[in-house]
TORTI-460152 format. One line per 4 residues: for each residue x, y, z of C-alpha. Coordinates in Angstrom, 2 decimals, m for minus. Layout:
BEGIN
X:Y:Z  ...
***
This chain:
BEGIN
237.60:125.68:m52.85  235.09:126.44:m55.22  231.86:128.28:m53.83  228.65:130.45:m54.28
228.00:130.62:m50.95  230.55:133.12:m49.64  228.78:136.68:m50.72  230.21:139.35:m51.85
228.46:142.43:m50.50  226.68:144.20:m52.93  228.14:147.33:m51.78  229.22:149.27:m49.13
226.72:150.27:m46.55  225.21:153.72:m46.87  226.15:154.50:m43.72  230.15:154.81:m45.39
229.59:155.83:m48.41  229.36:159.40:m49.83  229.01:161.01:m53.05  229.17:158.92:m56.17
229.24:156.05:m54.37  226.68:156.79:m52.14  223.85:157.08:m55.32  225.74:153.80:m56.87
224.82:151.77:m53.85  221.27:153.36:m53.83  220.64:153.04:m57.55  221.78:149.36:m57.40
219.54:149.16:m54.24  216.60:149.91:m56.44  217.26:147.96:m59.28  218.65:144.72:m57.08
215.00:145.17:m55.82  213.08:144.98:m59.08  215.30:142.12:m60.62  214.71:139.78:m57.26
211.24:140.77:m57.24  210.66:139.92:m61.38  213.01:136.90:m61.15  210.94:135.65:m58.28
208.02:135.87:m59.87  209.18:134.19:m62.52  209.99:131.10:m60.54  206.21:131.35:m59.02
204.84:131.83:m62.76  206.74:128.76:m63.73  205.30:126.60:m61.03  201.84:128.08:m61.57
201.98:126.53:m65.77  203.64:123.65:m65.32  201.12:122.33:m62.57  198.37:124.25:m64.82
199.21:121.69:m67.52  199.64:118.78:m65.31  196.17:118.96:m64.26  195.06:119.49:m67.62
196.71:116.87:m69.21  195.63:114.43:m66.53  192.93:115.33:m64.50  190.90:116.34:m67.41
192.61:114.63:m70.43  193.07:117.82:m72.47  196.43:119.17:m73.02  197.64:123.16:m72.81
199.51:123.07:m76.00  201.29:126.20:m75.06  202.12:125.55:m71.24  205.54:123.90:m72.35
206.35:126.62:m74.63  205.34:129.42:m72.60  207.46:127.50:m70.01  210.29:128.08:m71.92
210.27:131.44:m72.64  209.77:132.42:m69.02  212.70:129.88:m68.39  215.49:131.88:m70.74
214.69:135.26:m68.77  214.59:133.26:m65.45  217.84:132.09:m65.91  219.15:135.74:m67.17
217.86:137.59:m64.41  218.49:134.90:m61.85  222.20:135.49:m63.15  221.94:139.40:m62.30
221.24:138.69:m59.45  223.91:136.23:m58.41  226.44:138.61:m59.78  224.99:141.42:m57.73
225.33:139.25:m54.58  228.45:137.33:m55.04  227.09:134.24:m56.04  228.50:132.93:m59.00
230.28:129.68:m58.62  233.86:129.77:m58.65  237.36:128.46:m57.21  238.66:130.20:m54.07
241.27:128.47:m52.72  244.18:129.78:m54.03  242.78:133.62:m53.58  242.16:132.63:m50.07
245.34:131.70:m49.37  247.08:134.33:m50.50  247.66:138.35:m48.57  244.49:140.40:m48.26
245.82:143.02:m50.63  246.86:140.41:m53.18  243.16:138.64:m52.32  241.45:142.00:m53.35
243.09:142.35:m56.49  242.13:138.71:m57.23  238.63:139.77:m56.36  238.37:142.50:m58.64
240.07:140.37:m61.86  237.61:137.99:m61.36  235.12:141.12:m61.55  236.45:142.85:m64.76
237.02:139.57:m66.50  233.54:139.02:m65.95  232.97:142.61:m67.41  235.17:141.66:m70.40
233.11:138.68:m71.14  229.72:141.13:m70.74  230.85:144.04:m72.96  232.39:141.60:m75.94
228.85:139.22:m76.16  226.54:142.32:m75.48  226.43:143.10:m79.25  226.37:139.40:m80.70
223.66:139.05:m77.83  221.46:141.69:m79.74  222.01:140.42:m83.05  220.82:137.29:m81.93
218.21:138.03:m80.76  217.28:140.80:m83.32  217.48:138.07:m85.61  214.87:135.85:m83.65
212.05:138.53:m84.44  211.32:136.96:m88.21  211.05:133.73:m86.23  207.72:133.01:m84.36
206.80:130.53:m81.83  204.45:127.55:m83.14  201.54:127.41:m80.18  201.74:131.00:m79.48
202.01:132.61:m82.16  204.04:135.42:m81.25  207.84:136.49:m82.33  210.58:134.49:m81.04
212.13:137.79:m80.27  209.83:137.97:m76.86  212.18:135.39:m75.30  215.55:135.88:m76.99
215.30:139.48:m75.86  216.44:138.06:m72.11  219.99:137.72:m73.30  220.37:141.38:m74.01
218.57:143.02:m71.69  220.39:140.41:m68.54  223.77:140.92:m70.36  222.93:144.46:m70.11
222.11:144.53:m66.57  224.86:142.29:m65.41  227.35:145.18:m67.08  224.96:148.17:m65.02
226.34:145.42:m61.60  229.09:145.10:m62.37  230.46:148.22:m63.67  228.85:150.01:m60.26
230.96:147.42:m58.16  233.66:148.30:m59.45  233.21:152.35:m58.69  232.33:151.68:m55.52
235.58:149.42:m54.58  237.19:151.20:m51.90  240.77:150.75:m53.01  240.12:152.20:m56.82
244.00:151.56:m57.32  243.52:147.69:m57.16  240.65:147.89:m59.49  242.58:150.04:m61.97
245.40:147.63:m61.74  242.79:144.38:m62.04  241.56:146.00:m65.01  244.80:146.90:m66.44
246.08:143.39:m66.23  242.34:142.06:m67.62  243.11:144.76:m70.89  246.90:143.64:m71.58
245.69:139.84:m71.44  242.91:141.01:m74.14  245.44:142.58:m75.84  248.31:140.24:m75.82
245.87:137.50:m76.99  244.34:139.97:m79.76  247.84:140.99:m81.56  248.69:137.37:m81.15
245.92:136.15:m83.22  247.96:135.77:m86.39  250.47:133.45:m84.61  247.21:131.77:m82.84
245.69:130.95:m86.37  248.65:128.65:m87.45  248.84:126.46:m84.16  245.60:124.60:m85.45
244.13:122.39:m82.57  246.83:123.42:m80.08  244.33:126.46:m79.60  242.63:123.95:m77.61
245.22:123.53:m75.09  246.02:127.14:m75.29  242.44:128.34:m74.45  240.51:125.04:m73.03
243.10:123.94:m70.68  245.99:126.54:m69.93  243.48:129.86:m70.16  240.54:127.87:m68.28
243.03:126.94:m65.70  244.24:130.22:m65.35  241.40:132.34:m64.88  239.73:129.18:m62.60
242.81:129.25:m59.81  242.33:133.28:m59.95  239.27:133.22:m58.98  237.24:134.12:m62.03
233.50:132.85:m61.71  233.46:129.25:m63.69  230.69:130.42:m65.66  232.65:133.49:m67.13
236.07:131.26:m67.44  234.20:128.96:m70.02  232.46:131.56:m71.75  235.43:133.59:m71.98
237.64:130.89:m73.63  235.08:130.02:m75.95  234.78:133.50:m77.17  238.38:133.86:m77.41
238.93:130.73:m79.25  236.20:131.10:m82.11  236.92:135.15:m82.33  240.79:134.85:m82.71
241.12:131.58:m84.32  238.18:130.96:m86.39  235.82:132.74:m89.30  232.87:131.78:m87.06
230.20:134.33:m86.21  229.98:135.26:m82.62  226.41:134.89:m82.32  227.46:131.54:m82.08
228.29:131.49:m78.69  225.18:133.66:m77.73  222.99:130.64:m79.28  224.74:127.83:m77.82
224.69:129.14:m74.57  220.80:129.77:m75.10  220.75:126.58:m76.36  222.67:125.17:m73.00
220.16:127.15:m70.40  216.61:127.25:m71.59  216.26:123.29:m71.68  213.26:122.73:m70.94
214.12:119.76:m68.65  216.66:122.15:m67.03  213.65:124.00:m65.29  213.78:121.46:m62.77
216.64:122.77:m61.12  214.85:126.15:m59.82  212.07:124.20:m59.37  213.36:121.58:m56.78
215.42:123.80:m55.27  212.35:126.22:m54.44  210.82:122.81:m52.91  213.96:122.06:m50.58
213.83:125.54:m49.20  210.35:124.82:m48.52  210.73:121.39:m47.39  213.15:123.80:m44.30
210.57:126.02:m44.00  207.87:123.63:m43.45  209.62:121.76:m40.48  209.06:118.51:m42.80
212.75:117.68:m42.33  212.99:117.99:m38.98  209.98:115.47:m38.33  211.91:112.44:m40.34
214.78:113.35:m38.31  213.19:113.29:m35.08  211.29:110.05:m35.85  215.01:108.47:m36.74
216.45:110.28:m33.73  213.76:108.00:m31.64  214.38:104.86:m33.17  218.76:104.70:m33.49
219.43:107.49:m30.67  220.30:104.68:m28.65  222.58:102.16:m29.98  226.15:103.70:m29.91
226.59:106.23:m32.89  223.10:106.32:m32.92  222.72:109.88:m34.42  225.56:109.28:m36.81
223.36:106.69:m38.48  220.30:109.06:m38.40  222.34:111.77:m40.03  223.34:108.77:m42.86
219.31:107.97:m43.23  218.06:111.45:m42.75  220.02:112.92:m46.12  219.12:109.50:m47.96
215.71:110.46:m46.97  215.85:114.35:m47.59  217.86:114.39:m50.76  214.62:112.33:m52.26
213.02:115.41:m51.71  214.96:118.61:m52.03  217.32:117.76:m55.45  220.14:120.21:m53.97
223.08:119.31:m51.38  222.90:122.88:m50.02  219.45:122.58:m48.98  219.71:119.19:m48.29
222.32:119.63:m45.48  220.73:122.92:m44.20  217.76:120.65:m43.28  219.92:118.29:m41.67
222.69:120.15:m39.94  220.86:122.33:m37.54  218.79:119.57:m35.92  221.04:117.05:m35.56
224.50:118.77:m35.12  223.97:120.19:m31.70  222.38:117.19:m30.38  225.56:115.13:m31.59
228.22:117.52:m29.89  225.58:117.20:m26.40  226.12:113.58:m26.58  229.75:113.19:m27.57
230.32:113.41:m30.68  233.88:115.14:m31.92  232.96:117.99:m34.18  235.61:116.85:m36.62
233.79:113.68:m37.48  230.49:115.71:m37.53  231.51:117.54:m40.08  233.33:114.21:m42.09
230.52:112.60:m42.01  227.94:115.49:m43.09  230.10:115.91:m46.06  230.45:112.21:m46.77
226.93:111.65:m46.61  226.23:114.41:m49.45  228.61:112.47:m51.88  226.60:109.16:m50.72
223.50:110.51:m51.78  224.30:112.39:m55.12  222.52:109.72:m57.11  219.06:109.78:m55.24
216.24:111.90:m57.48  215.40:114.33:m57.70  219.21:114.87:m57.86  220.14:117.96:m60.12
223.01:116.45:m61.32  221.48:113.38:m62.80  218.65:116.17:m64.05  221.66:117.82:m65.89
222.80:114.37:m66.84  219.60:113.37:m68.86  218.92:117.02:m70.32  222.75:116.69:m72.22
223.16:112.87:m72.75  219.47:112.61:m73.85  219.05:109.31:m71.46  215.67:108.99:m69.38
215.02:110.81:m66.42  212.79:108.48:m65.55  215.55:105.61:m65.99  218.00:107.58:m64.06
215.64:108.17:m60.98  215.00:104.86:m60.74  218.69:103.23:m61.08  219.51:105.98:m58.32
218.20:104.71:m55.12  220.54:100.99:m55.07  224.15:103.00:m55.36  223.44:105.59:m52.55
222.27:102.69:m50.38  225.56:100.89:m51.37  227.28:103.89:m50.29  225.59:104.59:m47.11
226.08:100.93:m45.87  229.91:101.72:m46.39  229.60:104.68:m44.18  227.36:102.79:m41.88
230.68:100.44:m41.27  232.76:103.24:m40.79  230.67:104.64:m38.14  230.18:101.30:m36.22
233.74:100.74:m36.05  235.01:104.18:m34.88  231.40:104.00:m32.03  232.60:100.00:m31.38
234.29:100.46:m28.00  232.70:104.00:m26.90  230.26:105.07:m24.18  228.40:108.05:m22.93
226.94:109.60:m26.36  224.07:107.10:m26.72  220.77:108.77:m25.63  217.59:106.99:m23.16
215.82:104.37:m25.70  212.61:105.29:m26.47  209.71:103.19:m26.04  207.25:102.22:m29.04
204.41:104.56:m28.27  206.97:107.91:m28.56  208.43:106.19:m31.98  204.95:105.48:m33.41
203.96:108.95:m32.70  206.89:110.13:m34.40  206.49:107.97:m37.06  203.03:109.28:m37.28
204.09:113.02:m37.20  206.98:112.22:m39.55  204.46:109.80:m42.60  204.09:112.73:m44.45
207.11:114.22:m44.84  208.78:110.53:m45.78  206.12:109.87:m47.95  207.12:113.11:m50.16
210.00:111.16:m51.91  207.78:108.12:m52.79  205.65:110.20:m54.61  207.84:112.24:m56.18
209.38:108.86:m57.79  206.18:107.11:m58.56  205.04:110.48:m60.40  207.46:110.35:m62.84
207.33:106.30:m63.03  203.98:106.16:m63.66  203.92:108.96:m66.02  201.74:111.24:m64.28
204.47:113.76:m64.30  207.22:114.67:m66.06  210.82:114.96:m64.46  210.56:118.41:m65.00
206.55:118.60:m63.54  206.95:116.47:m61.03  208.69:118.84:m58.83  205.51:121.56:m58.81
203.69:118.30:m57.51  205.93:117.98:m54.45  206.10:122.12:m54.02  201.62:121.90:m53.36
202.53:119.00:m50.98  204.80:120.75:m49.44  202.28:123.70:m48.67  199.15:121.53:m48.02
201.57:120.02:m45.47  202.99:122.99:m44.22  199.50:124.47:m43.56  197.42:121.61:m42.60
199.61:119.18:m40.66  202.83:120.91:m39.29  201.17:124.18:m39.21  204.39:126.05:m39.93
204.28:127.98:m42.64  205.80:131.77:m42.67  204.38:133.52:m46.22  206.64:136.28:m44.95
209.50:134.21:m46.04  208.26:132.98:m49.75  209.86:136.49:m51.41  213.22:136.05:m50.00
212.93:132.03:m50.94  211.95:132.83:m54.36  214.33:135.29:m54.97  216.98:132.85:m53.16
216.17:129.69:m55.80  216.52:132.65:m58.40  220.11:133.34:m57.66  220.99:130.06:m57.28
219.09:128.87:m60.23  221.18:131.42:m62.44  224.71:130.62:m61.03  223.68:127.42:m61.99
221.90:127.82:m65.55  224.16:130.29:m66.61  227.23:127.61:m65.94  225.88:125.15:m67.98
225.01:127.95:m70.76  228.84:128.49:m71.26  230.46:124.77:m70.52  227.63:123.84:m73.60
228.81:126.44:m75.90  232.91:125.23:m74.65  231.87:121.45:m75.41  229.86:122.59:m79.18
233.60:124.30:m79.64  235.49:121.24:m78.49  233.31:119.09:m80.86  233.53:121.55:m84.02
237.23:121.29:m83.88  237.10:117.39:m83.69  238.56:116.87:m80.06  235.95:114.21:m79.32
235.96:112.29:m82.72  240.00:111.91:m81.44  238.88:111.20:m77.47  236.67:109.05:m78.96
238.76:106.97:m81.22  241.59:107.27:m78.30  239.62:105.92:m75.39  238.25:103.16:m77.76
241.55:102.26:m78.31  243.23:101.68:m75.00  243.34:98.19:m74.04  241.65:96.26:m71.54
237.73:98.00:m73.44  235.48:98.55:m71.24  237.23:98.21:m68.01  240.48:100.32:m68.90
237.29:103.19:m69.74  235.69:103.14:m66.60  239.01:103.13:m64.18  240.16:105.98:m65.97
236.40:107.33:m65.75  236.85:106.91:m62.28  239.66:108.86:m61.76  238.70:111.62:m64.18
235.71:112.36:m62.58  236.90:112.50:m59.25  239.07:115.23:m60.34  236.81:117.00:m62.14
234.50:116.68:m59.19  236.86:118.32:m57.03  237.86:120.92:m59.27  234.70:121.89:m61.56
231.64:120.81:m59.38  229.16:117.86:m61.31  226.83:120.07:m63.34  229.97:121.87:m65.30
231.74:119.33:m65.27  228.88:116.79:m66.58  227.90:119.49:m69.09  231.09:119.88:m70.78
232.27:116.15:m70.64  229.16:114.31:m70.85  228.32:114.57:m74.70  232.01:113.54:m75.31
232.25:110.43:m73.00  228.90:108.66:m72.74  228.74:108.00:m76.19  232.02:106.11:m75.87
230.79:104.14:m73.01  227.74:103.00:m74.79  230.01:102.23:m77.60  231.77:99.98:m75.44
228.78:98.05:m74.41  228.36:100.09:m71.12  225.05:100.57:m69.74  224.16:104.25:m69.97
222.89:104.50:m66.60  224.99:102.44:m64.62  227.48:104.86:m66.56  226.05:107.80:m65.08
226.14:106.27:m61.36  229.42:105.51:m61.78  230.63:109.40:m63.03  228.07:111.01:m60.49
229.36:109.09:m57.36  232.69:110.35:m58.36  232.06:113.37:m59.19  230.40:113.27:m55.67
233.54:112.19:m53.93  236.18:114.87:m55.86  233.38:117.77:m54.96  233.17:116.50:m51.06
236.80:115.77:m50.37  238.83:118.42:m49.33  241.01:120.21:m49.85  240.07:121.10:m53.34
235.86:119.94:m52.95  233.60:122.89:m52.50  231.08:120.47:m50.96  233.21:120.17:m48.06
233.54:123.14:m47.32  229.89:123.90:m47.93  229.11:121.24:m45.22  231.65:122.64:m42.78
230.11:126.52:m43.45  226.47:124.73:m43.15  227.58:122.83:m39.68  229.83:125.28:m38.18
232.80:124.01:m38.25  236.40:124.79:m38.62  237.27:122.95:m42.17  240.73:121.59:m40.64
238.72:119.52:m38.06  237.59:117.34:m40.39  240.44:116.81:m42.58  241.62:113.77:m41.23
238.21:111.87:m39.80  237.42:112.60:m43.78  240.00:110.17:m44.85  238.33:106.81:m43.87
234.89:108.36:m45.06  236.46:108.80:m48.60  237.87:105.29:m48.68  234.85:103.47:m47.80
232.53:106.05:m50.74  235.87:104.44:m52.63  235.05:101.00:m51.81  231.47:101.63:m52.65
232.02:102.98:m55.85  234.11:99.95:m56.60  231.52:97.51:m55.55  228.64:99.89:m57.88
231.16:99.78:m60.84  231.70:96.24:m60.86  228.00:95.06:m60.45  225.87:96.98:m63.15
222.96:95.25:m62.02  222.97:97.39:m58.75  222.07:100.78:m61.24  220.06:99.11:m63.99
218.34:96.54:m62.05  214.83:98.31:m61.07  214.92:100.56:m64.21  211.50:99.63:m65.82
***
């Protein structure tokens, strides 16, 4: 599996730890503590000048020139320090589940590679880093005014203080001969591929498969975080192979995480942790607890409607099923329900809803393809409804012939109170949509919108509202945010090497070429992004893949958004189906649950998302047919 939820302690606890790595863990302490506290502010700061120049712009008609550009030099060191501190807690994305399944000793070893490759990476871009952005001080911004230098300067100084992390891990691993012989294998791979270079130089654009594919692949299944694994083979490949400079990579991975439409993701995912917080979510699922409770799988269809609902809001799976699980999940087992299908279902219902905005993923889609949020959001909704009728079959034939887990009905007045108590909180996804529709908002704005909703509602209606709990939230949607961000920084600077050399000019002309046009495209599509789904997660995967294949859809006369339903529901399917998906076993972490309980209730989950992504593919008019 693939995950960022499994931490890695930052350290040992004081309590066993002497000496040097007794001041490590305390110096690492302190500076964990000023990086979460700076990187939270910066999310707060961000939601403070984006709303600042909604308002302006349309409350009182007169623009804040800079707010967008001040935006996005906050953004860059957001997404640098939000990085820190996912590498301090262990919460870079990556593939686990061949280290898991290996001996503990063998596991650790794993562990620390995937450590001092990331080290590797850190030490060999620090320099370009500071060129780069030494270089960006002659440059200076156009509304502001000041040197460019103010917001390149995040890539050196994070790159800096993810090497201070990570080398202090590493001296405080317990077993220091695993980490010398992690780094000793890390060092002869450097130096194979460094005395090989003249050999590498006369292969041509079998680098590709020698760095993109068998390298990737490699350090992937070993555990190495994602972001590090693309960043590292793109490094590689333009250092040994090419006369490129290496402040290459530093720029196209700053041009891959400071998007500014890209600042949605910390945004929205700050609003679903809020959205928690709040007790909003558990309102809508109460209200649809009173009205299906009692028809037989009652709650199985609330859990179905409740993340259609919810994912309007939040943007982020995680958050989406943390809202979810915890009511419903208990209530289910009281009444029945076999924790194996719980935990099917909760994972097949966060593939379903993958294309409902303010998804991330179709966020991701339109900052790299360049098609309209707006568009997207709106061809969203049809295809997750497809998809949860499927499921909604699935459940009333397995609940057909069953008794005993249905609960009293409820009469009207209880589900009109409910319905009352819950308005607000369903309302919150309406809004969000018709804000961007209408153009009050952007995609990226919009999401400060629902964050003041969020905490007028919290305060004034649900009274439930802990500002004890905003640091560790911020700080939270910071880590996340950079896992995240700094992902999509390296898979952009991978795909800008994949398109120098020519590889998509040659996918391009390839898949153009097959017979059968537009139909051959989007089977193999299909099955493409099911895999890479499973094995890369949808933002990577759309990042690095996206610029190369939906221009050859649209040159086949594909619609660009039904095009992107089609990939994202895949891609929803591969990262929810075990045993590879890391949505699975997010789900089954989330609910509780062994993962092997669900394994085979999964199987007639996945066939009907199957059927419904069938039935979206062939009618088009499902995606584009409320786009205005």
């Amino acid at each position: 599996m693939m995950t960022s939820s499994s931490k890695a302690p930052p350290g040992l606890a004081l309590a066993e730890t002497t000496g040097l790595p007794r001041i490590l863990t305390l110096l690492e302490a302190g500076l964990g503590r000023v990086v979460e506290t700076a990187a939270g502010l910066l999310v707060l700061a961000e939601v403070v000048i984006l709303l600042a120049g909604v308002v302006s712009r349309y409350v009182f008609h007169a623009p804040l020139v800079w707010s967008d550009e001040l935006a996005s030099i906050l953004f860059l060191w957001l997404a640098m320090l939000g990085s820190v501190v996912a590498l301090r807690r262990g919460e870079h994305m990556r593939m686990t589940a061949i280290v898991n399944a290996v001996s503990p000793g063998a596991r650790a070893v794993c562990e620390a590679v995937g450590l001092v490759a990331a080290l590797a990476f850190l030490a060999l871009i620090f320099h370009p880093a500071y060129e780069y952005a030494a270089d960006e001080i002659y440059i200076t911004t156009p509304a502001l005014e000041i040197p460019n230098v103010w917001r390149a300067a995040a890539l050196p100084v994070g790159v800096g203080l993810m090497i201070v992390v990570a080398v202090s891990r590493l001296l405080r691993q317990p077993d220091w001969k695993r980490t010398a012989l992690a780094a000793a294998a890390v060092v002869a791979v450097c130096a194979a591929a460094y005395m090989a270079q003249p050999a590498l130089k006369t292969l041509g654009n079998l680098n590709l498969v020698v760095f993109f594919v068998i390298f990737v692949g490699a350090t992937v299944l070993a555990g190495v975080p994602i972001a590090f694994c693309f960043a590292l083979a793109t490094f590689g490949y333009l250092a040994l192979t090419t006369s490129m400079p290496l402040t290459i990579v530093v720029s196209r991975m700053d041009e891959g995480m400071s998007h500014l439409i890209l600042l949605a993701v910390p945004l929205f995912v700050f609003l679903g942790v809020l959205i928690d917080m709040t007790g909003m979510g558990f309102a809508m699922v109460r209200f649809l607890g009173n009205l299906l409770g009692h028809v037989r799988g009652g709650l199985s269809y609330v859990l179905v409607g409740a993340m259609y609902l919810v994912s309007g809001i939040s943007g982020s799976k995680a958050a989406d099923m943390a809202a979810i699980a915890p009511v419903l999940v208990p209530e289910m087992e009281k009444r029945g329900s076999k924790r194996g299908d719980l935990l099917a279902l909760l994972s097949a219902t966060g593939a379903q809803t993958e294309t409902i905005p303010p998804s991330l993923v179709l966020i991701t889609v339109g900052s790299v393809t360049g098609i309209s949020i707006a568009a997207l959001f709106a061809g969203g909704l049809v295809p997750a409804l497809v998809l949860g009728i499927c499921l909604c079959f699935v459940i009333w034939y397995r609940h057909r012939g069953l008794t005993g887990i249905t609960a009293p009905k409820v009469g009207l007045p209880e589900i009109g109170r409910s319905l009352l108590i819950a308005l607000p909180a369903i309302i919150l996804p309406f809004l969000i949509r018709a804000a961007v529709i209408e153009g009050v908002a952007t995609a990226t704005e919009v999401s400060t919108l629902g964050i003041v909703y969020a905490v007028v509602v919290g305060l004034l209606v649900y009274r439930k509202f802990d500002w004890r709990r905003i640091g560790p939230m911020l700080a939270d949607t910071a880590s996340l945010s950079g896992a995240i961000l700094l992902i999509i920084g390296g898979a952009t600077a991978m795909g800008w090497a994949l398109t120098q050399s020519g590889f998509s000019t040659s996918l391009a002309n390839f898949m153009g070429s097959l017979p059968g046009g537009a139909t051959t495209f989007l089977g193999i599509s299909l099955i493409a992004f099911v895999i890479l789904g499973s094995l890369l997660e949808g933002i990577p995967a759309i990042v690095l893949f996206g610029p190369l294949m939906f221009p050859i859809a649209k040159q086949l006369g594909i619609h660009e958004v039904h095009y992107a339903m089609v990939v994202v529901i895949a891609m929803g399917i591969g990262l929810f189906a075990p045993p590879f998906g890391v949505g699975y076993y997010a789900a089954a972490a989330i609910a509780k649950i062994n993962p092997d309980e669900g394994m085979k209730p999964m199987v007639a989950y996945i066939l009907a998302m199957i059927v419904g992504l069938v039935i979206v593919t062939l009618f088009p008019i499902l995606s584009t047919g409320f786009i205005p």
